[in-house]
C-alpha positions in Angstrom: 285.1 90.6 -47.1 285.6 86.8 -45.9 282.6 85.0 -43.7 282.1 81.9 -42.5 278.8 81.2 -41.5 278.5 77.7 -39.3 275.4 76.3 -40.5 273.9 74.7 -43.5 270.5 74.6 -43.0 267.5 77.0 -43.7 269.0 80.2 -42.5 272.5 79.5 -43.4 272.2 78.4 -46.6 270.4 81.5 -47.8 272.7 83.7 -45.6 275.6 82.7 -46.6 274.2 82.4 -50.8 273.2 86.2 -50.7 276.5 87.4 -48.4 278.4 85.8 -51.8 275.9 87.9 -53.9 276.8 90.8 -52.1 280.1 90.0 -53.3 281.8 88.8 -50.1 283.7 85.1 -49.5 281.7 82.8 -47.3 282.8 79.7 -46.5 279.3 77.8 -45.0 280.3 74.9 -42.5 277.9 71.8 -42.5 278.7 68.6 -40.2 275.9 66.3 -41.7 277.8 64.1 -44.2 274.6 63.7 -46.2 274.2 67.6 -46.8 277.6 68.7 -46.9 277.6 65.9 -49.8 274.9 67.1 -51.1 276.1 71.0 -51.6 279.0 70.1 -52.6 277.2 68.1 -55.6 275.2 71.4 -56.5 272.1 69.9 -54.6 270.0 72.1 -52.9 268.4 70.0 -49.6 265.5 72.2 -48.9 263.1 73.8 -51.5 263.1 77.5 -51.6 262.9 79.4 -55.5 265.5 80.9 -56.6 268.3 79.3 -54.4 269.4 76.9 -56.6 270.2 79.4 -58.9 271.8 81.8 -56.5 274.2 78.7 -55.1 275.5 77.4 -58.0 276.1 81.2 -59.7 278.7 82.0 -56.6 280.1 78.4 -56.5 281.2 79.0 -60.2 282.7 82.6 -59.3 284.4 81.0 -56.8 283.0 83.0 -53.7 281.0 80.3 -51.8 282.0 77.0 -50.6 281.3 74.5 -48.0 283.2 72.4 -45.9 283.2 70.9 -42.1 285.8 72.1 -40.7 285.4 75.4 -38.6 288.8 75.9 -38.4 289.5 76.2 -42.2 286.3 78.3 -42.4 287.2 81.2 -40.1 290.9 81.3 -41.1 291.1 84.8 -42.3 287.8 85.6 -42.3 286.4 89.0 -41.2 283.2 87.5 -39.6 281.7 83.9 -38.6 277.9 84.0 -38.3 276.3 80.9 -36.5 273.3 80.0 -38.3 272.6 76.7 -36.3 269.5 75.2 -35.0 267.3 76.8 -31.7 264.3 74.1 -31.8 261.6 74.6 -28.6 263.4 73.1 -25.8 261.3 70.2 -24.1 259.0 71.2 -21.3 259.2 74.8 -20.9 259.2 76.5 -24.2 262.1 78.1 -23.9 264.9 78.0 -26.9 267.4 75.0 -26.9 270.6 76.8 -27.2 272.8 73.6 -27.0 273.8 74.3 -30.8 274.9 77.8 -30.3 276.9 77.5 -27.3 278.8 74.4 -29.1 279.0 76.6 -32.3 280.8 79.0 -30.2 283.0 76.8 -28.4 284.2 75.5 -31.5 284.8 78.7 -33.2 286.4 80.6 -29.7 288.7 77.1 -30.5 290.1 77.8 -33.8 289.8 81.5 -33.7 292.2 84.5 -33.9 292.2 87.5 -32.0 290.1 90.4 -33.4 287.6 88.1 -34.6 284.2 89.1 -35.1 281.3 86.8 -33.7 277.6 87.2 -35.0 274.6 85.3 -34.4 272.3 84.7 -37.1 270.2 81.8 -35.0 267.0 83.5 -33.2 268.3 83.7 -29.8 266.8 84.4 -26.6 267.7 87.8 -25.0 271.3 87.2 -23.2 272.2 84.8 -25.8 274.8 87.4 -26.9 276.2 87.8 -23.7 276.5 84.1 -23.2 278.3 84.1 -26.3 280.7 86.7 -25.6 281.1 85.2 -22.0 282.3 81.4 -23.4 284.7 83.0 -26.2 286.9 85.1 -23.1 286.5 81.7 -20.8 287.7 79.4 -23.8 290.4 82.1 -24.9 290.9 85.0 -22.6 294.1 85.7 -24.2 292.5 86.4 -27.4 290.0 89.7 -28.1 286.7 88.8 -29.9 283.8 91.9 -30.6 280.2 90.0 -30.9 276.9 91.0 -32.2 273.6 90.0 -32.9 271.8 90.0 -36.9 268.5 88.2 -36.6 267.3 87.2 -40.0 263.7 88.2 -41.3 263.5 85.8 -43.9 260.2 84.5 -45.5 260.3 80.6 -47.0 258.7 81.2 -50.3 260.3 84.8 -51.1 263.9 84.1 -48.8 266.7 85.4 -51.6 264.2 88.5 -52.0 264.0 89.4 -48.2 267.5 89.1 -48.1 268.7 90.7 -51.1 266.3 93.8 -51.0 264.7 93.6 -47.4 262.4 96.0 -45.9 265.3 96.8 -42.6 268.4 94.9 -41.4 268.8 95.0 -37.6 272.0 94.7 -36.5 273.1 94.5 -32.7 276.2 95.7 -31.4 278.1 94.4 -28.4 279.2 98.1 -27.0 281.0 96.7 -23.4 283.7 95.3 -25.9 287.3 96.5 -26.0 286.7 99.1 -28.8 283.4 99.7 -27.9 282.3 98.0 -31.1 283.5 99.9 -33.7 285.1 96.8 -35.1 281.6 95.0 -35.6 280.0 98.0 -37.0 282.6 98.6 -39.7 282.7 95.1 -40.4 278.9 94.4 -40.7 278.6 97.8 -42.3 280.9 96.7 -45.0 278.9 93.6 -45.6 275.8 95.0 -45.8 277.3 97.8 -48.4 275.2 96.9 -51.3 271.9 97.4 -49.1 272.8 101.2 -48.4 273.1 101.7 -51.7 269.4 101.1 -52.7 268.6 103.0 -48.9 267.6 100.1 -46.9 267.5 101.2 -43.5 269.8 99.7 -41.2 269.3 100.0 -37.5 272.1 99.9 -35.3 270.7 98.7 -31.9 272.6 97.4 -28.8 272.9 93.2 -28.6 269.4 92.7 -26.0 267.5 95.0 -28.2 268.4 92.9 -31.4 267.3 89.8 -30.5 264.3 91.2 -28.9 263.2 93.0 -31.6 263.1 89.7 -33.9 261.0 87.8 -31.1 258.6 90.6 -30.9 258.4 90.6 -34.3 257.1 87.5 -35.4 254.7 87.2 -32.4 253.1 90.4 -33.7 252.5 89.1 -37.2 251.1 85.4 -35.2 249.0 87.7 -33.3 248.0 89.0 -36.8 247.3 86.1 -37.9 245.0 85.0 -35.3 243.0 87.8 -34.8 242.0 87.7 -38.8 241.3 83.6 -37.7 238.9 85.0 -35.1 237.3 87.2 -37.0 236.6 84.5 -39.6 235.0 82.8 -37.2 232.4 86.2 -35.7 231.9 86.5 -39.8 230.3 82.8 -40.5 228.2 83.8 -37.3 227.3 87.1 -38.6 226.9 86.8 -42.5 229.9 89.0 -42.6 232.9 88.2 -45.3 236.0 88.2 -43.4 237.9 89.1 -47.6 236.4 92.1 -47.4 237.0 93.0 -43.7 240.2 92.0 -43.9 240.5 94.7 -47.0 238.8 97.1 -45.5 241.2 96.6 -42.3 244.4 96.8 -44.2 244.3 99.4 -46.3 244.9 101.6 -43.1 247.8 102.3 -43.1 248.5 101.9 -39.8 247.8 97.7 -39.9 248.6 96.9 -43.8 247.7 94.3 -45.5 249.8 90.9 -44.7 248.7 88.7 -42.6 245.0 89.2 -42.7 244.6 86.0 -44.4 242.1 83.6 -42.9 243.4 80.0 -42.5 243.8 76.9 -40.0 246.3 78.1 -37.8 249.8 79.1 -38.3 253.0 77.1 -38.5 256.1 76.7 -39.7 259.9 77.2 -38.3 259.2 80.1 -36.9 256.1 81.9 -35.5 254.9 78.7 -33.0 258.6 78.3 -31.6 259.0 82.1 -31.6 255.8 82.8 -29.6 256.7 79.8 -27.3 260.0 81.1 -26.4 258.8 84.8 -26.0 256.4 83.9 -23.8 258.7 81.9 -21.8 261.5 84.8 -21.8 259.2 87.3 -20.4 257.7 84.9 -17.3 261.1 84.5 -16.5 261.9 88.2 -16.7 258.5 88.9 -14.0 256.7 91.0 -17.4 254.5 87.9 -18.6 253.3 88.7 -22.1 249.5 87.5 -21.9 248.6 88.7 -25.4 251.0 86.2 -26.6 250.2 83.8 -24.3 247.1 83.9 -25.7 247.7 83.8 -29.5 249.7 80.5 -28.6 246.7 79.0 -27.3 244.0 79.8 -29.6 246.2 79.0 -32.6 246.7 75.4 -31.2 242.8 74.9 -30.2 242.2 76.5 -33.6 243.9 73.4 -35.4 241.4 70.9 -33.3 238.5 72.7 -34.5 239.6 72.3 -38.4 239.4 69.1 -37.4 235.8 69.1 -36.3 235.0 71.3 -39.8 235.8 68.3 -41.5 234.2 65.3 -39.6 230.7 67.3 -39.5 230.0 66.9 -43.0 230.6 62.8 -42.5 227.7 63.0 -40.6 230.0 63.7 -37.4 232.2 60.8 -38.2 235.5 60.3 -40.1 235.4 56.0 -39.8 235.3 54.7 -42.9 235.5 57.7 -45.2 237.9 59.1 -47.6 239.5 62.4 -46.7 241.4 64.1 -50.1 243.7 66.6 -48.9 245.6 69.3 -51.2 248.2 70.8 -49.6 250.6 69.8 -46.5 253.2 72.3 -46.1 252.5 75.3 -43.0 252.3 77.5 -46.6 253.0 77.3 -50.2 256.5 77.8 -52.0 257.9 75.3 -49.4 258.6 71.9 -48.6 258.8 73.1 -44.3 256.2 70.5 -42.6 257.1 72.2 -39.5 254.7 72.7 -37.0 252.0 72.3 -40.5 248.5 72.8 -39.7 248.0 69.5 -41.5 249.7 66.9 -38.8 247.4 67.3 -36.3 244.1 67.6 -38.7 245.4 64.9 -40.8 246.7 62.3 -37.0 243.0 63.1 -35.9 241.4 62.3 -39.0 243.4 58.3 -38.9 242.4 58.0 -35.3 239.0 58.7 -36.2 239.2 55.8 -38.8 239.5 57.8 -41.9 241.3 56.9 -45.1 243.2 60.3 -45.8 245.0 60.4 -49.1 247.2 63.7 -49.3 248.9 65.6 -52.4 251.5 68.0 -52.1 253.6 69.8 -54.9 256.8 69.4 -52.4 256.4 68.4 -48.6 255.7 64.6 -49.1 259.1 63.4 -48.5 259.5 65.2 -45.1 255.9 64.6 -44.3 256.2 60.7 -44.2 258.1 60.7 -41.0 255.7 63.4 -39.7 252.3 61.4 -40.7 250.9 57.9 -39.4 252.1 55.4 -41.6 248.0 54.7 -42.5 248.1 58.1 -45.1 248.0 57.0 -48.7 250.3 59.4 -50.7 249.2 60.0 -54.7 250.8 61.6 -57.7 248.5 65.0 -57.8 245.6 67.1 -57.3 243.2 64.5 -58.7 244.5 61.3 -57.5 243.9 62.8 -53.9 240.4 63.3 -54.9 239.4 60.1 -56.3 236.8 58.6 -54.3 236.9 61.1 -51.9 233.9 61.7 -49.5 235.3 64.8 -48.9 238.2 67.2 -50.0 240.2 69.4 -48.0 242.6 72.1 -49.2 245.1 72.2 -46.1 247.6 74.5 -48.4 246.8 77.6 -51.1 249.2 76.3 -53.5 248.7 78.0 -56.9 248.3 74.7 -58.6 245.0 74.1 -56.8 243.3 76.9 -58.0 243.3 76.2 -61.9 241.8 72.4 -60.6 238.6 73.1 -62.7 235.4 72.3 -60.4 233.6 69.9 -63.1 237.1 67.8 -62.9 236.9 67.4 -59.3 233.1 66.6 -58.8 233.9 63.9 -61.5 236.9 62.1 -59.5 235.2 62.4 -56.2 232.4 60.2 -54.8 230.8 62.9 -52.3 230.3 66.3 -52.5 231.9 68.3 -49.5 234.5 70.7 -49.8 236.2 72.0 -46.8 238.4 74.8 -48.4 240.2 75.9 -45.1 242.1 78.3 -47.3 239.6 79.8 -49.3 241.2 79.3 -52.6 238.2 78.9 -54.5 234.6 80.7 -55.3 231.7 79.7 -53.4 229.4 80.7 -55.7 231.0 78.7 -58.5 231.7 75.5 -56.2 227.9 75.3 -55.4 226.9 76.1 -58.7 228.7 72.9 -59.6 226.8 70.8 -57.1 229.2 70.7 -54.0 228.5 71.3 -50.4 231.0 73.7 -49.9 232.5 75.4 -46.7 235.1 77.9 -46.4 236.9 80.3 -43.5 235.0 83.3 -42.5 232.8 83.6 -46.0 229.1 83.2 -45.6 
């Protein structure tokens, strides 16, 4: 099979990477200079393990390549996916489709008849009709079949979700001229390897697609939050949220993930995903208040992380220095979107404190994020030298092994605010700190 997927970024990248895996030719179409140069070098632009590896294997066997020009991509190809960009559009939460429709446009351009159309991009509901709609008013002499494969990918563990995922949803435009069975063959071929190990596939009609990866993701936010709340009615209670959270998930019926107790969630997906569903459904007259909800508490939850930290300055920041391990929304990434850490971290400056920050990967794309007052160091222990406090914003690994003796040594106070619970209480106070976690009494 022969793909072009439109769309270097996140999604794309490790789209298009595990198509060639699968064995297929993908041509992946990126119009920044500085990453197309970049790809095309062998450098990978975002961190994500594994990827590098999985990039360079297919660009040596000759099945991937990059380029920006859609019309060389989609020559001969079986399907273009676009894989562009739907940031929170300003003002009402919806999705800003402005890359999709142009995607489209482009492709509906330099296309041939028979051409198969997919989105890849989390898309409102309708977004696949829109889609179809501009390729018959740019070419109505030409016949296009469209469909809809959201991607369920997790930064940290993406070329495993892709090459052995739990589903793959696949949404099939049935009001086209064959009724489809173009677009099912085709994505039924490229996903071949994946039947082989029994991964089910559900076949679902275009709406039902994209809905299902909305609802989704605000399930697991929901998820999320209700373990944060629960944190909270354990430090009032002398509960341990751990051990609720075990004793929760080992039914079947909620599992395990998500039951981890933190600062809020972030990252490309779950705020802008929750905003947009919540914005597709008071449009559609069936508001979603449950979401609604999750949205609000998850954004009030980052102020009060805040607040967490400045209490044990004596209920003020001015002055003092803040350590802070961790910046990325979660570990095995360098995403700084939508982070827990820029709002703790911009409160903590406008309260006068001297915050200096340590991450394994997200410092680069956290300077333009950050107020230019954060001091950036070289590791775990730089960040706590001289700290009044320290504050572990991200559970990466590397934080762990920090032996408590080391950090009482570098810092000059003795407050922890773990907000990740990534260490023993017992053993923190055993080594002299004041130490607060999440949802641990």
């Amino acid at each position: 099979m022969r793909i072009a997927m439109i769309g270097g970024g996140y999604v794309g990248l490790v789209s298009g990477a595990c198509f060639a895996e699968f064995g297929s030719d993908v041509a992946i179409v990126e119009t920044d200079p500085a990453k197309l140069s970049a790809l095309r070098a062998g450098e990978i632009p975002i961190y994500e393990p594994g990827l590098d590896a999985v990039v360079a294997q297919n660009i040596e066997g000759g099945r991937l390549s990059f380029g920006d020009d859609i019309a060389a991509a989609i020559h001969d190809a079986d399907a273009v996916f676009i894989a562009v960009g739907t940031p929170t559009r300003r003002g009402d939460g919806h999705a800003d489709l402005t890359y999709v429709y142009e995607a489209t446009r482009q492709i509906a351009r330099a296309a041939r008849s028979g051409l198969l159309v997919v989105t890849k991009s989390t898309v409102p509901v309708g977004t696949g009709r829109e889609v179809a709609r501009i390729l018959a008013e740019e070419r109505p002499e030409l016949s296009f079949s469209v469909a809809s494969n959201p991607e369920f990918l997790r930064e940290g563990s993406a070329i495993q979700d892709f090459l052995r995922p739990d589903r793959v949803i696949i949404g099939i435009d049935r009001r086209g001229p064959d009724g489809g069975e173009r677009a099912e063959r085709v994505m039924r071929e490229l996903y071949r390897p994946l039947y082989l190990i029994e991964t089910p596939v559900v076949m679902t009609g275009l709406e039902t697609a994209e809905l299902t990866k909305y609802a989704a993701n605000a399930f697991l936010a929901m998820k999320v939050t209700f373990i944060n709340e629960m944190a909270d009615l354990c430090e009032k209670l002398g509960a341990d949220v751990h051990d609720v959270a075990r004793g929760m998930g080992l039914d079947q019926r909620i599992g395990r993930r998500f039951l981890h107790p933190g600062p809020g969630f972030g990252g490309s997906c779950f705020p802008k995903d929750t905003r947009a569903l919540t914005a597709i459904a008071q449009d559609a007259g069936a508001p979603t208040r449950l979401i609604e909800t999750t949205v609000a508490i998850n954004e009030a939850r980052k102020e009060a992380m805040a607040e967490r930290i400045i209490a044990p300055l004596g209920g003020s920041a001015a002055g003092k220095v803040v350590g802070v391990l961790g910046l990325t929304f979660k570990p095995e990434t360098d995403d700084m979107r939508e982070a827990s850490s820029l709002p703790i971290i911009a409160r903590l400056v406008r309260e006068g404190a001297v915050v200096r920050v340590f991450d394994p990967q997200g410092m680069q794309a956290a300077r333009a994020l950050l107020p230019a007052e954060v001091v950036y160091v070289e590791d775990a222990l730089a960040a706590a030298e001289g700290a009044d406090i320290l504050v572990v914003l991200t559970e990466w690994n590397v934080f762990r092994a920090i032996a408590p003796e080391r950090l009482r040594a570098a810092m000059r106070g003795r407050a922890i605010a773990d907000l990740r619970n990534i260490w023993n209480p017992e053993a923190m106070r055993e080594a002299g700190f004041e130490y607060q976690s999440i949802g641990r009494p």
